[in-house]
KOLMAR-129478 format. One record per atom (N, C-alpha, C): residue in three letters; x, y, z. Coordinates in steps of 0.2 Angstrom, whole numbers, padded with zeros to 4 digits, always signed. Each point is the difference from the previous one (the first is absolute). Example, Ala and Ser with C-alpha at 12.3 -4.5 7.8 and 13.67 -1.06 7.14 Angstrom:
% KOLMAR-129478
ALA+0066-0028+0039;ALA-0004+0006+0000;ALA+0004+0006+0000;SER-0002+0005-0004;SER+0004+0006+0001;SER-0004+0005+0003;
***
This chain:
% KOLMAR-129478
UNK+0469+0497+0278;UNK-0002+0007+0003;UNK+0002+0000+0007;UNK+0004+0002+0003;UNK+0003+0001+0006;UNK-0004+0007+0005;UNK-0001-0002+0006;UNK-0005+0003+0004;UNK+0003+0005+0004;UNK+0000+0007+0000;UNK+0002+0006+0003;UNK+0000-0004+0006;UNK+0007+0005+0007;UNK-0001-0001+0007;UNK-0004+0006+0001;UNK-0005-0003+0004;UNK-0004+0006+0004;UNK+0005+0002+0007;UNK+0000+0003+0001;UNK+0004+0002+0006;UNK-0007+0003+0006;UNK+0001-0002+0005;UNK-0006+0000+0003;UNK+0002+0004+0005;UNK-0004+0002+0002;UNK+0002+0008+0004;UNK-0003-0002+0008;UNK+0004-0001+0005;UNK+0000-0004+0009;UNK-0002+0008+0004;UNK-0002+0003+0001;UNK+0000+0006+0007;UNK+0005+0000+0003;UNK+0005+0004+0004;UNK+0003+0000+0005;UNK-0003-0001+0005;UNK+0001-0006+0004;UNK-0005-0002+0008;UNK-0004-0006-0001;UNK-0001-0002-0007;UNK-0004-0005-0003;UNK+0001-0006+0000;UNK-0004-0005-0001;UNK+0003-0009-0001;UNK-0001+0000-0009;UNK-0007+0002-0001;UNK-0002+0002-0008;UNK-0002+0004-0002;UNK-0002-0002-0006;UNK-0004+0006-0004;UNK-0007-0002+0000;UNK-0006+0003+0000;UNK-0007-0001-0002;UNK-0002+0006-0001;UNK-0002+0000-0008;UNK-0002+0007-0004;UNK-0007-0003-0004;UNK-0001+0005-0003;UNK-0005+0000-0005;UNK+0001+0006-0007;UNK-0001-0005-0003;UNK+0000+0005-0009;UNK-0005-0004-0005;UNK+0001+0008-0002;UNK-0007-0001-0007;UNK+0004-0001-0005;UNK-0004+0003-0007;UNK+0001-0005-0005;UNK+0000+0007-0007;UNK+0004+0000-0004;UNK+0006-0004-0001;UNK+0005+0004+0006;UNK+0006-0004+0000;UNK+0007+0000+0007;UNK+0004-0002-0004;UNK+0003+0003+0006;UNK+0009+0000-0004;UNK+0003-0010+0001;UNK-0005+0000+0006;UNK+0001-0008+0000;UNK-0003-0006-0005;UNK-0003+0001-0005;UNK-0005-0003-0004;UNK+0005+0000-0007;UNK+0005-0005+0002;UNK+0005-0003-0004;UNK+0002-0009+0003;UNK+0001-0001-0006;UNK+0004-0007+0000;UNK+0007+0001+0004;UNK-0001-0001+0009;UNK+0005+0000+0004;UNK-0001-0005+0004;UNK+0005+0002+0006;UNK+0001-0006+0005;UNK+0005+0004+0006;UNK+0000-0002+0007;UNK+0002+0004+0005;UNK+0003-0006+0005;UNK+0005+0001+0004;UNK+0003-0008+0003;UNK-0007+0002+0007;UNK-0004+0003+0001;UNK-0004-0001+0005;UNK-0007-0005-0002;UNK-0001-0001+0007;UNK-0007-0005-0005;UNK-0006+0007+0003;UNK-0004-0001-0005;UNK-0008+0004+0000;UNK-0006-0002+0001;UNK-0005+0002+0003;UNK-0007-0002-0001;UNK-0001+0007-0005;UNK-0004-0003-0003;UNK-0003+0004-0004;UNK-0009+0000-0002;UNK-0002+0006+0002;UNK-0009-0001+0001;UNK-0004+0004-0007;UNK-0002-0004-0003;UNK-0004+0006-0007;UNK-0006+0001+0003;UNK-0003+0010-0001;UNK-0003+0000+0004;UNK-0005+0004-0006;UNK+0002+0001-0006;UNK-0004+0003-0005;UNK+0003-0004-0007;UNK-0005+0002-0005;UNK+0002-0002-0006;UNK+0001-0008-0001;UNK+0000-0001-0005;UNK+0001-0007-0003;UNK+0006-0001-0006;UNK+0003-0005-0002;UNK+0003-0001-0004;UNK+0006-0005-0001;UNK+0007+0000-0003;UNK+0004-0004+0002;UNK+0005-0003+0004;UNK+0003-0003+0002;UNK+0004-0001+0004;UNK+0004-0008+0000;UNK+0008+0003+0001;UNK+0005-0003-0002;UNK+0005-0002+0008;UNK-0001-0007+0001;UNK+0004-0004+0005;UNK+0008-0003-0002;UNK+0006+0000+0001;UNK+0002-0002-0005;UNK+0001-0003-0005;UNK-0003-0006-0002;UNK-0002+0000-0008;UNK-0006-0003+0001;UNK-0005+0003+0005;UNK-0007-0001+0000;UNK-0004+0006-0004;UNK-0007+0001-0005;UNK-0001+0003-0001;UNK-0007-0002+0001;UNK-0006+0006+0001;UNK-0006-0001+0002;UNK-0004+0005+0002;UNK-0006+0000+0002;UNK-0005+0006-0001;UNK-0001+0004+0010;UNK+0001+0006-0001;UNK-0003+0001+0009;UNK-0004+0005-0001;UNK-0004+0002+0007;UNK-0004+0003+0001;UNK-0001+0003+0009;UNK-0004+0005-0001;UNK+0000+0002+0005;UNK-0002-0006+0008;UNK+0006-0001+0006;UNK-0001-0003+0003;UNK+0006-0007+0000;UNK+0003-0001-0008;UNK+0006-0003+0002;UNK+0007+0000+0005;UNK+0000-0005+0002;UNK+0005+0000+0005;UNK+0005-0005+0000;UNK+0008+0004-0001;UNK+0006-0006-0002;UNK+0005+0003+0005;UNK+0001-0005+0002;UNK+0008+0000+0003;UNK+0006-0002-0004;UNK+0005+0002-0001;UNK+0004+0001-0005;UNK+0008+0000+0005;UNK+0004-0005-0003;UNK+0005-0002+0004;UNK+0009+0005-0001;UNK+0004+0000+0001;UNK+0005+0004-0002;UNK+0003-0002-0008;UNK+0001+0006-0004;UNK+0001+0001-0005;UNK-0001-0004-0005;UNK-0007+0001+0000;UNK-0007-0004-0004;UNK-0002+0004-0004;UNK+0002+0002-0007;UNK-0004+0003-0004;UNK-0007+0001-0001;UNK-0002+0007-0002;UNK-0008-0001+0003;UNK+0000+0007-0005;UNK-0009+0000-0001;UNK-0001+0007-0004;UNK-0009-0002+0000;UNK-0003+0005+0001;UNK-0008-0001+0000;UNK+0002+0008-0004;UNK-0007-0002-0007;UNK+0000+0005-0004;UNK-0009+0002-0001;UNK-0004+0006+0002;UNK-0005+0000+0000;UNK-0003+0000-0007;UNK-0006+0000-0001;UNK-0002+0003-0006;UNK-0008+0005+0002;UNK+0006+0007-0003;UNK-0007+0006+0003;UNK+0002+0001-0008;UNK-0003+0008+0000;UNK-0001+0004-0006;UNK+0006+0004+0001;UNK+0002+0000-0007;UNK+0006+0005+0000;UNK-0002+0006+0004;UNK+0006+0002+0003;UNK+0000+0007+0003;UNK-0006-0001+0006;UNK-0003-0006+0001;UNK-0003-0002+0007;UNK+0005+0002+0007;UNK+0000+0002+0005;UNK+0005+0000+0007;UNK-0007-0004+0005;UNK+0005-0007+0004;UNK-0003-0001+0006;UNK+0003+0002+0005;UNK-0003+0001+0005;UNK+0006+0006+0006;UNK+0000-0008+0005;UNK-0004-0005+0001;UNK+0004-0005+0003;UNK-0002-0006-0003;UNK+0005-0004-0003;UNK-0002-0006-0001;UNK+0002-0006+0002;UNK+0007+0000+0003;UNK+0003-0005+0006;UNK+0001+0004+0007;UNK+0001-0007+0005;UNK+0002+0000+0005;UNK+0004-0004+0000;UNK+0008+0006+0002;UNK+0007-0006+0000;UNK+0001+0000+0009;UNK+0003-0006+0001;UNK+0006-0002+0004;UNK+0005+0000-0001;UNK+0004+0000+0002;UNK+0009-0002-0002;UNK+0005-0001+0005;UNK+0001-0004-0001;UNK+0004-0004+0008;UNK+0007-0003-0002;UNK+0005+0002+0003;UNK+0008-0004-0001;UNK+0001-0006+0002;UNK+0004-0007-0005;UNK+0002-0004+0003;UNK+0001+0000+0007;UNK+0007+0005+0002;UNK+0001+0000+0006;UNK+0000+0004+0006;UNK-0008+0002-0002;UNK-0006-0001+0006;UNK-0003-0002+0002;UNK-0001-0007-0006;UNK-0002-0005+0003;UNK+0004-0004+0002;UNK+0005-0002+0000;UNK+0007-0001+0003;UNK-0001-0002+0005;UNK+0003+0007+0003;UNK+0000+0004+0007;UNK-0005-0002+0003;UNK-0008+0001-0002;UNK-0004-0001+0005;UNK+0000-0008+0001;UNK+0003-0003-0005;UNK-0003-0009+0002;UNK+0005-0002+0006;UNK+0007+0005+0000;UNK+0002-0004+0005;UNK+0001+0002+0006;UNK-0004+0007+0002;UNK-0004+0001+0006;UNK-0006-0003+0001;UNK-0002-0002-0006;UNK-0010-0001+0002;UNK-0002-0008-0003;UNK+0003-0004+0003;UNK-0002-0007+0000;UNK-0006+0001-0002;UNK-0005+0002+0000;UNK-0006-0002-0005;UNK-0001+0003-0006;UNK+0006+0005-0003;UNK-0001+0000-0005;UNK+0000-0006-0005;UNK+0003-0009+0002;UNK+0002-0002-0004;UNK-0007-0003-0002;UNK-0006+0002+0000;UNK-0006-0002-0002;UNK-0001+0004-0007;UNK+0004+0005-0001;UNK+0001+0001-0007;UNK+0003+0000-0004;UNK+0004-0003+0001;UNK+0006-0003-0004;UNK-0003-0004-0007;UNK-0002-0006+0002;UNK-0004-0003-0006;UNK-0003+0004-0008;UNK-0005+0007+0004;UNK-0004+0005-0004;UNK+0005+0003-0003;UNK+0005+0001+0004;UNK+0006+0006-0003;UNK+0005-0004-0006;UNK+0001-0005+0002;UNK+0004-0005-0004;UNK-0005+0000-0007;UNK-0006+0000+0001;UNK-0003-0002-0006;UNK-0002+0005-0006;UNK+0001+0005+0003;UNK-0002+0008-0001;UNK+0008+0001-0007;UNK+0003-0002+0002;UNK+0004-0001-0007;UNK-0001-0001-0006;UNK-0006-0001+0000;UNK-0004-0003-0006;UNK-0005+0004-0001;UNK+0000+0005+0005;UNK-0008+0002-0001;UNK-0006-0002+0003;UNK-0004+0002+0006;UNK-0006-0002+0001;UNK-0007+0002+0001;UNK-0005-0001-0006;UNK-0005+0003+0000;UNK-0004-0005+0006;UNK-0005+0009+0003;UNK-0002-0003+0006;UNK-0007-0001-0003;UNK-0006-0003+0005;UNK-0007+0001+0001;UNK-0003+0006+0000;UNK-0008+0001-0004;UNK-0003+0005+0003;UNK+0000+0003+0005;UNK-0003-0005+0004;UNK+0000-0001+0009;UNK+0005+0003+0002;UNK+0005-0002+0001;UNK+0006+0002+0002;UNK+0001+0008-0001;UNK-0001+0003-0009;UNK+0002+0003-0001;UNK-0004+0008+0004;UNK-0006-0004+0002;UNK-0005+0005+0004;UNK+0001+0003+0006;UNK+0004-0007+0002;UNK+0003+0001+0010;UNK+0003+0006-0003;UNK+0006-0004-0003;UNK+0006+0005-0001;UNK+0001+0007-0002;UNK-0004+0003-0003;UNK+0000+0006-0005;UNK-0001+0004+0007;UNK-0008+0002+0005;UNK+0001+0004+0005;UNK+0008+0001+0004;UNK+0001-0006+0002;UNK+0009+0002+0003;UNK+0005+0002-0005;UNK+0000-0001-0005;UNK+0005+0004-0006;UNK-0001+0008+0001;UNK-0008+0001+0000;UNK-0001+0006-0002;UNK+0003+0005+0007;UNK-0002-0003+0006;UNK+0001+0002+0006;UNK+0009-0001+0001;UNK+0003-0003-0002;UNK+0006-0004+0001;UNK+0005+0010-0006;UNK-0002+0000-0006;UNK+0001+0007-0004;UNK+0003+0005+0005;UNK-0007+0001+0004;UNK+0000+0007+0005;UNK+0004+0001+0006;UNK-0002-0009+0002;UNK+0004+0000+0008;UNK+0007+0001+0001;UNK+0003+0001+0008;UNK+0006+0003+0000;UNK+0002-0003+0009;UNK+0006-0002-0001;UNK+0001-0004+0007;UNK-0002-0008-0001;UNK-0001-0003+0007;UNK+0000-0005+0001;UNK-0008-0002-0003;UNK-0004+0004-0003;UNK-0007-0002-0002;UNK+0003-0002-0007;UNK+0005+0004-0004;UNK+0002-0006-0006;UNK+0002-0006+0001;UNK+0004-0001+0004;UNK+0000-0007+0002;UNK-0004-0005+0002;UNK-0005+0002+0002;UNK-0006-0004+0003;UNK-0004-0002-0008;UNK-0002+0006-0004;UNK-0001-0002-0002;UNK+0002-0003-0008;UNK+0009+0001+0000;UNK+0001-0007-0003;UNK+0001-0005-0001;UNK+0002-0002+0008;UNK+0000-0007+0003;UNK-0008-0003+0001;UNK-0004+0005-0001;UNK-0008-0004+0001;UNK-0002-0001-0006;UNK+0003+0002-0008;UNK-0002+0000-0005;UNK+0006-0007-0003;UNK+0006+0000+0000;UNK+0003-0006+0000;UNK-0002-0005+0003;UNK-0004-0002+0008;UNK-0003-0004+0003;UNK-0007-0003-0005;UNK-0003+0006-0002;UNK-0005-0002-0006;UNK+0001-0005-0007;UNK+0005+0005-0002;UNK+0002-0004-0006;UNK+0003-0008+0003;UNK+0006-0002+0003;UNK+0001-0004+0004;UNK-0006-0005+0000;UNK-0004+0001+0002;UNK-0006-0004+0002;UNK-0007-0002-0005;UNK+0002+0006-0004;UNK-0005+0000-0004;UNK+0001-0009-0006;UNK-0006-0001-0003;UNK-0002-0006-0004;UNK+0005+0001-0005;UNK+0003-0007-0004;UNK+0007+0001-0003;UNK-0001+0003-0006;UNK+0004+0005-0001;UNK+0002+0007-0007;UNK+0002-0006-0004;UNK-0002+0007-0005;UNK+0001-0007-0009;UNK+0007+0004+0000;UNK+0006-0006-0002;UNK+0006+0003+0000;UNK+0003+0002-0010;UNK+0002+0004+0000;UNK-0002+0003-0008;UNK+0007-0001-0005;UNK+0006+0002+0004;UNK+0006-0001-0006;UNK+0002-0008+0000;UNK+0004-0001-0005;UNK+0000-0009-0002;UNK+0005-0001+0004;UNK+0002-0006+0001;UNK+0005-0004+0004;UNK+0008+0004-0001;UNK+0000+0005-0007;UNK+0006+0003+0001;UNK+0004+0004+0006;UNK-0007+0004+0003;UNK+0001+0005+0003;UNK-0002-0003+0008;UNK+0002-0006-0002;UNK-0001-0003+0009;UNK+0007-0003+0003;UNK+0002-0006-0006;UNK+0006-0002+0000;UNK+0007+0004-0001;UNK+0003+0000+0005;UNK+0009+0003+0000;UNK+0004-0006+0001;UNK+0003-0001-0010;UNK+0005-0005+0000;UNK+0005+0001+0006;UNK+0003+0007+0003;UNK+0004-0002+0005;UNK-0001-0001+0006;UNK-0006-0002+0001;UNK-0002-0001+0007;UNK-0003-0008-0002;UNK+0001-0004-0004;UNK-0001-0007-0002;UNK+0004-0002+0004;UNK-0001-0008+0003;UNK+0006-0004+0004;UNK+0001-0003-0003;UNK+0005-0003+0003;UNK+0004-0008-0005;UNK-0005-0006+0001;UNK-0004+0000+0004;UNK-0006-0007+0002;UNK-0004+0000-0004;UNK-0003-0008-0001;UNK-0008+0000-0001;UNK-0002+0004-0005;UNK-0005-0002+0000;UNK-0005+0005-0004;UNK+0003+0007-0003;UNK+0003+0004+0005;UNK+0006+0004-0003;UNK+0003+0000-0008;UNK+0004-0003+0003;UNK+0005-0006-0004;UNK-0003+0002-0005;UNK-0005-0005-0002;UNK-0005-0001-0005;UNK-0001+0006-0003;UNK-0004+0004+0001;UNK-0003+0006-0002;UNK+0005+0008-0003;UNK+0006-0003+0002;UNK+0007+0004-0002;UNK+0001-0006-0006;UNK+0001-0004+0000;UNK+0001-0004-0006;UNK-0003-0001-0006;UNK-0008+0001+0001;UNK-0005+0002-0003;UNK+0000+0006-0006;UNK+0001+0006+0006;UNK+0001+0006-0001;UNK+0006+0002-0006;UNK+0008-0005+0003;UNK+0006-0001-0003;UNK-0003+0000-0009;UNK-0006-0006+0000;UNK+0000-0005-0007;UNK-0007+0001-0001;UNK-0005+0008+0001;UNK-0004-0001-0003;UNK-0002+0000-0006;UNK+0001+0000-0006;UNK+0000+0000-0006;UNK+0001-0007-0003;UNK+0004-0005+0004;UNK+0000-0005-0002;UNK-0004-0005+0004;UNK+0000-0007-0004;UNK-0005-0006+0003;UNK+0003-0003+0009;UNK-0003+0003+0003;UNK+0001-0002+0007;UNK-0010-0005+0006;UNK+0005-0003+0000;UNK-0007-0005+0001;UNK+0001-0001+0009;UNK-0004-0004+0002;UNK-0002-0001+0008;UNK+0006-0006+0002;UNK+0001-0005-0003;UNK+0004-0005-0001;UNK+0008+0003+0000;UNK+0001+0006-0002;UNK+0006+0002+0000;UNK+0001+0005+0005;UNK-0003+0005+0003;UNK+0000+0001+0006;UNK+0000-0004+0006;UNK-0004-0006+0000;UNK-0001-0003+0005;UNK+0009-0005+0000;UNK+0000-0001-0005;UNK+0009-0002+0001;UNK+0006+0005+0000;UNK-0005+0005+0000;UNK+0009+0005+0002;UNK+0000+0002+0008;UNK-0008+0000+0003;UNK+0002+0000+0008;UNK-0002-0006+0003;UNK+0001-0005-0005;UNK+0002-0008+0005;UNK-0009+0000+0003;UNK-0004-0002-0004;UNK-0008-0002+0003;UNK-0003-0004-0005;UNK-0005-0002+0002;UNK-0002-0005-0004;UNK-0006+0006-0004;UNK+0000-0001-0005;UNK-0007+0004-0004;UNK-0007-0001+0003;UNK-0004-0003+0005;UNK-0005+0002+0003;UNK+0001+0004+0005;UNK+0008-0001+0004;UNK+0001+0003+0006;UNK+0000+0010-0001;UNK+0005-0001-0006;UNK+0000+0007-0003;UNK-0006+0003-0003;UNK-0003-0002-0004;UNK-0006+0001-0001;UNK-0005+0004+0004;UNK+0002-0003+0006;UNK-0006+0002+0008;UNK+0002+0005+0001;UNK+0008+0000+0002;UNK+0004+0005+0002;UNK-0001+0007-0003;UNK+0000-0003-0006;UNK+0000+0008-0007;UNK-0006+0003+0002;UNK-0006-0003+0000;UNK-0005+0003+0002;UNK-0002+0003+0006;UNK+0003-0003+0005;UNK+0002+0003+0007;UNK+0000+0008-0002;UNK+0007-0003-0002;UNK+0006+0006+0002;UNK-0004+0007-0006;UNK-0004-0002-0006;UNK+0000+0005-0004;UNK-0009+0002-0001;UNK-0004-0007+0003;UNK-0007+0002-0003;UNK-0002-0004-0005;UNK+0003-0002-0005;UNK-0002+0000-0006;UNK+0003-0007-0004;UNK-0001-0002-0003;UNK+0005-0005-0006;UNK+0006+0002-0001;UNK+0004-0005-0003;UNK+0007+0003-0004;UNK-0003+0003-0006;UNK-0005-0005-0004;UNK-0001+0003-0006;UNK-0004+0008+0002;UNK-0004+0002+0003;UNK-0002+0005+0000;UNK+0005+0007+0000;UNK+0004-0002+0007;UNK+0005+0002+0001;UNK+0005+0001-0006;UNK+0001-0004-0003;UNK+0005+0002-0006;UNK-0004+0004-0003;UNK-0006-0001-0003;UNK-0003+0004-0006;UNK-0001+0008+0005;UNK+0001+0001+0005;UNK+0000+0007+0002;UNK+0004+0003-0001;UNK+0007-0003+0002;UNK+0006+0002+0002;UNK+0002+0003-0010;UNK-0003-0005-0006;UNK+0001+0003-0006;UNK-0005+0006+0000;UNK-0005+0000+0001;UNK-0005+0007+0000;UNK+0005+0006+0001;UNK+0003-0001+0006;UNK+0002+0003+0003;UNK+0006+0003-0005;UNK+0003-0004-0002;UNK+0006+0002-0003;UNK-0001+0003-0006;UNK-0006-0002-0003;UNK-0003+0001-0005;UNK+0000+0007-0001;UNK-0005+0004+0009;UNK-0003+0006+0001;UNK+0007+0005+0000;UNK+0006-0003+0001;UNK+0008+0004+0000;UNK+0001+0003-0006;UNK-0002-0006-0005;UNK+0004+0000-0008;UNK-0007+0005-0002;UNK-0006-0002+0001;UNK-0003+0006-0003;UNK+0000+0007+0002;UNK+0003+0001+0005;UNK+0001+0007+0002;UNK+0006+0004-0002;UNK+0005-0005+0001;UNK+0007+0003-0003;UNK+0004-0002-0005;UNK-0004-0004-0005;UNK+0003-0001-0006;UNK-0005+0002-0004;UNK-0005+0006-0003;UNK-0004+0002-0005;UNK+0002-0001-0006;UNK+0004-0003-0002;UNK+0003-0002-0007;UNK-0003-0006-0001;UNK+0000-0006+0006;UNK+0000-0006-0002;UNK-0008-0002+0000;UNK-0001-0005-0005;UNK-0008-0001-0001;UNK-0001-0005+0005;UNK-0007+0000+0000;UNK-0004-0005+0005;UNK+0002-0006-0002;UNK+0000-0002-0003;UNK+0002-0009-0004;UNK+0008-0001+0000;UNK+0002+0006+0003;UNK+0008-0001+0001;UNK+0002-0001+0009;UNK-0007+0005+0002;UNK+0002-0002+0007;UNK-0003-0006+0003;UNK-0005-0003-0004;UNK-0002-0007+0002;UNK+0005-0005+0001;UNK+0004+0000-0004;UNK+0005-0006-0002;UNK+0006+0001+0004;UNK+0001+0008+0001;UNK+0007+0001+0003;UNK-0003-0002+0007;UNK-0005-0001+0002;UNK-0001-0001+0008;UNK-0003-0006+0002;UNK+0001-0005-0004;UNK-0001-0010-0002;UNK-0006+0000+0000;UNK-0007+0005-0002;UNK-0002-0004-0004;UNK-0001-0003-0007;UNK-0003-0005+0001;UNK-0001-0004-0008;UNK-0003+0002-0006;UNK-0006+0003+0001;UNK-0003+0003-0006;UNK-0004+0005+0005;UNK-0004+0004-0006;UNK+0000+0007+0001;UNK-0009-0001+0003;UNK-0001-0004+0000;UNK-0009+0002+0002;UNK+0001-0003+0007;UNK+0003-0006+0002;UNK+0002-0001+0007;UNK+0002+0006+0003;UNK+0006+0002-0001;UNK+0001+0007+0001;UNK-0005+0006+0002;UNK-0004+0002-0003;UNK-0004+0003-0002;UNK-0007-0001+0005;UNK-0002-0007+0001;UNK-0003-0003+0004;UNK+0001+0001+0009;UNK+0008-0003+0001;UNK+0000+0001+0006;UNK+0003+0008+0002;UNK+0000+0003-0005;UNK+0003+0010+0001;UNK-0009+0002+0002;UNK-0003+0001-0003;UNK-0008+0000+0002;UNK-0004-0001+0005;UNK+0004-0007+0003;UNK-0002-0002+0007;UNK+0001+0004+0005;UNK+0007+0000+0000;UNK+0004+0003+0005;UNK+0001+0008-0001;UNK-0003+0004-0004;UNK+0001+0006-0001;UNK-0006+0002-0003;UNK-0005-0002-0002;UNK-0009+0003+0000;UNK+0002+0003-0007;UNK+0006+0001-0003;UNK+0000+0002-0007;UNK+0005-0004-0006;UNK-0001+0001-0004;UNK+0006-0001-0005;UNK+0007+0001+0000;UNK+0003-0004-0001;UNK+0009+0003-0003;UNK+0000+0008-0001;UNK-0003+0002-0004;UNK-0002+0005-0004;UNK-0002+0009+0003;UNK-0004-0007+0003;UNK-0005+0007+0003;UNK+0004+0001+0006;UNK+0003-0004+0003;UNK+0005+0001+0006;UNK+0005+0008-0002;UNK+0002-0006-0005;UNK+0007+0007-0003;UNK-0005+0007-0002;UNK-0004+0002-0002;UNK-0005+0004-0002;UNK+0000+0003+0005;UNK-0003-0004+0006;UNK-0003+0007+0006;UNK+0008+0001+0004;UNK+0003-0002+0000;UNK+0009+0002+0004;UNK-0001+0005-0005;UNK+0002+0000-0006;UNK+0001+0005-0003;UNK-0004+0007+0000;UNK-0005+0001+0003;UNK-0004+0004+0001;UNK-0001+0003+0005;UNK+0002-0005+0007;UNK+0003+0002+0004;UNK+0004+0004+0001;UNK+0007-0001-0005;UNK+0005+0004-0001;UNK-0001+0007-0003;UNK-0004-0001-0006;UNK-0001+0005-0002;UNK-0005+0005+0004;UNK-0004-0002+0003;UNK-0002+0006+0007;UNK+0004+0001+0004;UNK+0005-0003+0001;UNK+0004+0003+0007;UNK+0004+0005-0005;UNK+0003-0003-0004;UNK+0004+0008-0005;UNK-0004+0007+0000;UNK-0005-0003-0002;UNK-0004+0008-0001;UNK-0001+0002+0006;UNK+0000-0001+0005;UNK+0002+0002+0006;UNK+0004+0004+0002;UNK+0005-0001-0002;UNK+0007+0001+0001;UNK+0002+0010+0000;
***
């Protein structure tokens, strides 16, 4: 299912956007926009989609959302229900942010938060409390007071206790922005040979290291184990084939994406995704089918 461009609408004289809309909207579709967004739910409960994360919100969620990051929050009211406000958006250009970092040497204290925003990040309650009065103030204001108070709400988030980061390793890594070194190396070759038997021993000999040295490295560089690591990067691939191949069976995408058998599969799909194979491809699908009737 491929995600509508939202086309996001700048003012003349402006750096951003910050709006507010109820519910239903014309943006309350499986889309995506090259700007990154904070986004504040400020009514209702229900579902919502990072993307290939899915999961439940509620009044008070607070995500930062990185450039052309699929994304969709679907409430659940009573038919023919209207809320007059249920988010508070931001919406900011790459190259605004750009532009200011290479005037304002302090911006690079956000770089880290916005780098990771790629993937989606949900914030704290806490956080989401500071934050919400300046959003709502930031809607109205006009002049140098929008800016004050976007810069004091991006210095919040920035600093605030570390966001749970939501979409999987797909949507973090850009094979053409891999190097030819190290650990690099590796994880492009991985990447190259996921479906097939790829071990720590055989990475470790294609960038010339010994396997403890590599080892430490991998985990440096990524957090986590090879093994771990691998079994995600299958999820992941797994999460592509169930969305866009609806013909093929669950037991077909297990195997086409080197797992061994179906309850392993199944096992680590559950960990990493709070659902089944199944149930995965079920609520995309439903997502979809709400965004059509939208339409």
């Amino acid at each position: 299912m491929q995600p509508d461009l939202e086309l996001v609408h700048i003012r003349k004289g402006e750096s951003f956007a910050a709006w507010m809309h109820g519910y239903p909207f014309r943006t309350v579709r499986w889309h995506y926009h090259p700007e990154y967004e904070i986004h504040l739910v400020v009514e209702t409960s229900g579902t919502f989609y990072i993307g290939d994360f899915i999961g439940d919100f509620a009044p008070g969620q607070l995500i930062l959302t990185g450039p052309n990051l699929p994304q969709n929050w679907i409430s659940d009211i009573a038919p023919g229900e209207i809320v007059p406000a249920r988010s508070l958006v931001i919406q900011f250009p790459e190259t605004f942010i750009d532009e200011a970092g290479r005037a304002m040497p302090e911006m690079e204290a956000l770089r880290p938060m916005l780098e990771r925003s790629h993937r989606g990040l949900l914030f704290d309650d806490a956080t989401s409390r500071s934050v919400r009065p300046l959003m709502a103030q930031l809607v109205e204001a006009r002049g140098l007071k929008r800016l004050a108070l976007f810069w004091e709400i991006l210095d919040l988030l920035a600093s605030a206790p570390a966001p749970e980061v939501l979409a999987s390793l797909s949507y973090q890594l850009d094979l053409d922005a891999l190097g030819s070194g190290g650990v690099n190396r590796a994880i492009a070759h991985l990447r190259e040979n996921l479906t097939e038997t790829v071990d720590e021993a055989e990475l470790a000999k294609l960038v010339g290291q010994s396997q403890s040295a590599f080892s430490r490295a991998f985990k440096r560089h990524t957090g986590t184990t090879l093994v771990r690591y691998k079994n995600q990067l299958r999820v992941d691939l797994a999460c592509q084939m169930l969305l866009t191949r609806p013909e093929m069976k669950v037991a077909d995408i297990c195997f086409d994406t080197g797992f061994t058998n179906l309850s392993n599969f199944n096992r680590h799909f559950l960990k990493l995704k709070g659902m089944s194979p199944s149930q995965f491809r079920e609520t995309f699908a439903a997502n979809g089918a709400f965004s059509a009737a939208a339409e």
